[in-house]
N, C-alpha and C positions, 0 to 999 in steps of 0.2 A: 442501385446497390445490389449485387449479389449476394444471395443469403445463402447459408451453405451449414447444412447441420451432421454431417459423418464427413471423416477425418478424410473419405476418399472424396468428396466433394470437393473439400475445400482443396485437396493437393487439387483438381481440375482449375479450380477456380488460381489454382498458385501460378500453374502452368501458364492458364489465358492470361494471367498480369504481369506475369514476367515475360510475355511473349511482347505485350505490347508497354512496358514499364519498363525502366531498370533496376531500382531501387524499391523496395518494402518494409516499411513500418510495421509495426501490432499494439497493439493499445490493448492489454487484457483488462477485462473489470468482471464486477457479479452484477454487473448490471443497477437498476433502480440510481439512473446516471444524474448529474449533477452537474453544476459549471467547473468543478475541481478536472472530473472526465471531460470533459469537452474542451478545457486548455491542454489536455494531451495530444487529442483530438488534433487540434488545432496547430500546436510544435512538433507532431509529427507529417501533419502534411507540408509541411514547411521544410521540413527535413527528409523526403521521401518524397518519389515518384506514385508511389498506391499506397494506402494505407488501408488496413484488417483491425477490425477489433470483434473482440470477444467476448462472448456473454455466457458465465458459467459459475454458474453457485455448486460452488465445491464442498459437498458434503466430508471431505475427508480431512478439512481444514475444520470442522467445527466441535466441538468436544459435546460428551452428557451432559446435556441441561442446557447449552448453548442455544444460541434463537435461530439456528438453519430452519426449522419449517415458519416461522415468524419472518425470517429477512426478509424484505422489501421487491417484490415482486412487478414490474410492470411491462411486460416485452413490447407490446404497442406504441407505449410512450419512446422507449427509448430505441424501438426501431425507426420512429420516426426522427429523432436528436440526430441518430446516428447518420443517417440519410442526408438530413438539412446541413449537416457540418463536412459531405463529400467525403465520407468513407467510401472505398472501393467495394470491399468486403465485408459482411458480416458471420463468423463460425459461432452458431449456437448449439453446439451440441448437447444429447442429452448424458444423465450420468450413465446410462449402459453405456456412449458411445467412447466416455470417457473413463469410466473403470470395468472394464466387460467383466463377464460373469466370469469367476477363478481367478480373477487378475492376483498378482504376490508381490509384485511388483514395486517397489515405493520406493523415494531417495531419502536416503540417511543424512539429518543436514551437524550429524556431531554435536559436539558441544557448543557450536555459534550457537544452533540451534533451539537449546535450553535456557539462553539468556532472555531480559526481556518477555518481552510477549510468549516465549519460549516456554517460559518458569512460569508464566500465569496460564498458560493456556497449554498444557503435556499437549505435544505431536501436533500442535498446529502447524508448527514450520515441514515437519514431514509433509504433511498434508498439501501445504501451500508450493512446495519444490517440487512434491511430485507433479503436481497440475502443472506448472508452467514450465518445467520440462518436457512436457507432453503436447502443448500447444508450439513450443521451440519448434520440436520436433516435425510439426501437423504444418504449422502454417511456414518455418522455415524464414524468417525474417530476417534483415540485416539491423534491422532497430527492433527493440522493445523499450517500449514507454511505460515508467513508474510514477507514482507523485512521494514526495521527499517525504509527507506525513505517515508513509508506511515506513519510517527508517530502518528501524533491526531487520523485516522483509527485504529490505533493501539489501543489506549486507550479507544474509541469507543469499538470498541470489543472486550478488553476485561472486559468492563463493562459489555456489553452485556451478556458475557458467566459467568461470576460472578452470576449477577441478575436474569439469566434465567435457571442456574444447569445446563449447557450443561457440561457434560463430558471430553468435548475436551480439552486437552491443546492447547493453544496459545505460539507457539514457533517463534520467532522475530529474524529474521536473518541481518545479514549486510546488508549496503549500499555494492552494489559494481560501482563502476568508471572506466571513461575512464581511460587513462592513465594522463590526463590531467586534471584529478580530475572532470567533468564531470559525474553529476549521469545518471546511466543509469533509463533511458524512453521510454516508447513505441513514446511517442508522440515526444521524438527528430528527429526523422523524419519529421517533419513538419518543422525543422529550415533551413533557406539558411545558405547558409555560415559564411555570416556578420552574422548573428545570434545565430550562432553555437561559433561562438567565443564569444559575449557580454554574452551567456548565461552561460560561466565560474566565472563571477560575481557570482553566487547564493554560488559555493563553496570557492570562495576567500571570501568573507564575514565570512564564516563560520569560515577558517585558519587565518582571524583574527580576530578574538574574539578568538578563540582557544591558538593565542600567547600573549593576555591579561590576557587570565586564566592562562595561566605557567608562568606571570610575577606577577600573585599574584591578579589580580582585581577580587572582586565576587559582586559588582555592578550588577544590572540586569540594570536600566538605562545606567550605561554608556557602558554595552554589546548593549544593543539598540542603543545608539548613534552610536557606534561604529558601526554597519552593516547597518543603514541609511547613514553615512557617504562614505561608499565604493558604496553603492547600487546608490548614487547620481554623481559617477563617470562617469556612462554613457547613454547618453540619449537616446537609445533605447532601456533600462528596465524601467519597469512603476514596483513600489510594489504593491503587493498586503498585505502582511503582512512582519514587519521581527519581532520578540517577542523572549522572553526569559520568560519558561512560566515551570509550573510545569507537568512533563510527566506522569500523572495519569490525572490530573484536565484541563491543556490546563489553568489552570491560570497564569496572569502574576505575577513573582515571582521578587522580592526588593533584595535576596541574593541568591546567588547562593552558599554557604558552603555548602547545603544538598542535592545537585545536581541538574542538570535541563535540561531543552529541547530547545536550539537554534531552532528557528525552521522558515524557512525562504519562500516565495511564490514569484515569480515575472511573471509577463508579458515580453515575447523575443518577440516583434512581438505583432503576435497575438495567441501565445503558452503561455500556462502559466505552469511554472515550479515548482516545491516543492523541498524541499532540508533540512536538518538538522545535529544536532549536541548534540549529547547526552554526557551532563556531569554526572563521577558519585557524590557520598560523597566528598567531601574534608577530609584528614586526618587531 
């Protein structure tokens, strides 16, 4: 696996894979990788002659008070995952390489922007467009691989890549889970135990509202009632949002017959978790 840490590297490293590949993948992440990263990993090389992934804790996505010097740090570990799963490439650069000194530079993600994760967290989405715009640009992919539990990111970019002609497809991968329905997170690591278990709330919410939809409800209120009502079960989650909202716009949607995005945020502690549930059409 080639490692490749400034943006001129890795265009080297773009040239030698595309000389001998056709096709390229990117798997972005911040790293401290999991089996959720490694089935991207894994349907990208499926999908792709070389695959690139990325490892970059983006300080521009994290707000005052946020855990960016706390996130979950292991490059050793996860240079090794990345290696045993046949990644071609690995671009770790650092943040001068990625915000050099003076930079002014940032993508405006609008009012998608402000929704969701948007509204809880001012200018993460700025922060998060401008990075993966930059790696677009650096590594030049024909795929880019997401997992479905970042959804409003999701719609975020791919507004982004609409708006701005990047080339890339935006390929959205599953949730994947503990066995215990548990999404996986880097930052479940940070839960004790008591809170490893309250934080199965965020997907019991989700299964039901899921068993209101196969009993026929397309209500988007009483989907909202319904996962305030579970989410008030236990007092060591705080919400932060739970909505039923449309999975392009991040707006709240009245009926769900044309599909929609459960889409749910809590505080375990002092971790806050994301978590969803993608409805399609009703027939």
């Amino acid at each position: 696996m080639l490692l490749c840490q400034t943006a001129a590297e890795m265009h080297d490293a773009y040239r030698a894979l595309r000389n001998a590949e056709h096709t390229l993948g990117l798997v972005p992440t911040m790293g401290a990788l999991h089996a959720g990263h490694l089935s991207l990993i894994s349907i990208a090389r499926t999908q792709n002659d070389a695959v690139v992934a990325s490892i970059f804790v983006n300080p521009i996505q994290f707000g005052p008070g946020e855990d960016y010097e706390a996130y979950p740090r292991d490059f050793d570990a996860d240079y090794s995952k990345l290696e045993s799963a046949g990644v071609h490439a690995l671009f770790a650069p650092s943040v001068a390489e990625m915000l050099p000194r003076g930079n002014t530079t940032f993508v405006d993600t609008g009012e998608l922007g402000t929704r969701l994760d948007g509204a809880s967290r001012p200018g993460h989405f700025r922060g998060v467009a401008t990075i993966v715009a930059r790696l677009l640009h650096i590594v030049q992919p024909d795929r880019a691989y997401f997992g479905q539990k970042d959804a409003a990111q999701i719609a975020v970019l791919r507004r982004m890549v609409r708006d701005l002609n990047f080339p890339a497809h935006l390929i959205v991968c599953p949730i994947v889970r503990e066995s215990d329905g548990l999404a996986l997170s880097s930052r479940n690591r940070y839960l004790a135990p008591d809170e490893r278990r309250s934080a199965l709330i965020l997907s019991r919410a989700l299964n039901a509202v899921q068993q209101l939809v196969e009993q026929g409800e397309t209500r988007g209120e009483a989907l909202r009632a319904s996962l305030l009502n579970t989410f008030a079960t236990d007092p060591l989650v705080r919400v932060d949002y739970a909505t039923v909202v449309d999975p392009d716009t991040l707006l709240p949607l009245d009926d769900i017959s044309h599909g929609a995005l459960i889409a749910v945020a809590a505080w375990i502690g002092t971790t806050r978790l994301i978590d969803n549930l993608l409805l399609p059409t009703r027939a």
